[in-house]
C-alpha positions as CSV (number, residue, x, y, z in Angstrom):
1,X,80.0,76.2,191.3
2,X,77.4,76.1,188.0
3,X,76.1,79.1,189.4
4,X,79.2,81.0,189.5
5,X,80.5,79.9,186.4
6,X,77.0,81.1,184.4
7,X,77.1,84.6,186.5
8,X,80.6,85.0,185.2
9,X,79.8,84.2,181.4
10,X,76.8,86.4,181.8
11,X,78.9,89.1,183.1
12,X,81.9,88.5,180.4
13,X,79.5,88.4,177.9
14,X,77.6,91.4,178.5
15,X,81.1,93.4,178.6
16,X,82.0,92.3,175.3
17,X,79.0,93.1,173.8
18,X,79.1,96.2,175.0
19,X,83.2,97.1,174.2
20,X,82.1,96.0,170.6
21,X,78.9,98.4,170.2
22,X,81.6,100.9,171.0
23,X,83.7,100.2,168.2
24,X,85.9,102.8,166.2
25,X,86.2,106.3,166.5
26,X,84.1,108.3,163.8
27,X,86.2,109.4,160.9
28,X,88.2,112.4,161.3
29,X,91.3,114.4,160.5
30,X,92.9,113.2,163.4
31,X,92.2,109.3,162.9
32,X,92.0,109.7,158.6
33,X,94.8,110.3,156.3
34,X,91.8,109.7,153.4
35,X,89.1,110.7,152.9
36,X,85.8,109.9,155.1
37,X,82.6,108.1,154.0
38,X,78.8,109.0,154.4
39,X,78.7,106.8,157.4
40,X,81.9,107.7,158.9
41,X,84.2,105.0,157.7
42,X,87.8,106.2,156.5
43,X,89.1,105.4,153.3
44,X,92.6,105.4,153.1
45,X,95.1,106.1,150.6
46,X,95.6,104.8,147.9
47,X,91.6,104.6,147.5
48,X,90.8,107.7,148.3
49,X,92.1,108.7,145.2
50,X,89.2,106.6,143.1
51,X,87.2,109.0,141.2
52,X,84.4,107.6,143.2
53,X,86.3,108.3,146.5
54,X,88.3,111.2,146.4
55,X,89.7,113.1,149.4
56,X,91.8,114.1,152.0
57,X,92.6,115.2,154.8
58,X,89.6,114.0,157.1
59,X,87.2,115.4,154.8
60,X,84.0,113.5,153.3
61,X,84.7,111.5,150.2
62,X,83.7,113.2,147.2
63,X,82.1,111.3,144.1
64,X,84.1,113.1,141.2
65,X,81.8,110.9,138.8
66,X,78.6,112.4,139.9
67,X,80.0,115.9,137.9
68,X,81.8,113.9,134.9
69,X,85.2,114.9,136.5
70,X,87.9,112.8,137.8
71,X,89.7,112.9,141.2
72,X,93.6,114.6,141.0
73,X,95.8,112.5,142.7
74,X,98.0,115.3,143.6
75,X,95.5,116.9,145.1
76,X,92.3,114.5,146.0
77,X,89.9,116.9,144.6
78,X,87.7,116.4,141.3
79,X,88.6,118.4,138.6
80,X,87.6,118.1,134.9
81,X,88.8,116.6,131.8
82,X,90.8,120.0,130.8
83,X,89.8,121.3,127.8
84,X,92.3,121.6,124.5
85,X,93.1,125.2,123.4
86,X,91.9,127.1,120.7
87,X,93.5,128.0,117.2
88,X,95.7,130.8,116.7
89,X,95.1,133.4,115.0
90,X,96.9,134.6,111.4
91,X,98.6,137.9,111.1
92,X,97.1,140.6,109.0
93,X,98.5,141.5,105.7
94,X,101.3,144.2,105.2
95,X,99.9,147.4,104.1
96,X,101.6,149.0,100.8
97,X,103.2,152.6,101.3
98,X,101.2,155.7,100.1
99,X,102.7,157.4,96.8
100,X,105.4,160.5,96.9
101,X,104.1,163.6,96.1
């Protein structure tokens, strides 16, 4: 009866170990509504709208910080600060009228 009971263990043990090593399907579009890691781990909204993890979509997580940018979360892409606009210009002046003759 020992017997039996160790083989079993050994055999329910093995299985787990292997249904764990398994694990999780690799990040993708299909499993991802984020953005996807280095290593194939999905981050999921909100987070993958961190400037350090910004993305969509599937796609691999971008590090908007790396380029000084920051991630849109509209859009889940980096973009920059956006500049300010520059001055206008002035209007020349009016020119005087030439003399009868």
């Amino acid at each position: 009866m020992k017997m039996r009971v160790l083989a079993l263990g050994a055999v329910l043990g093995f299985a787990m170990a292997y249904v764990q090593s398994c694990g999780a399907a690799p990040c993708s579009a299909a499993n991802c509504n984020g953005c996807c890691t280095a290593d194939k781990k999905c981050v999921a909204k909100p987070n993958n709208g961190n400037n350090n993890t910004c993305g969509s979509a599937g796609m691999t997580c971008n590090d908007c910080t790396k380029s000084a940018q920051t991630c849109n979360t509209a859009t889940f892409t980096c973009q920059g600060a956006g500049g300010t606009g520059g001055t206008a210009g002035t209007g020349g002046t009016a020119g005087t009228g030439g003399t009868a003759g």
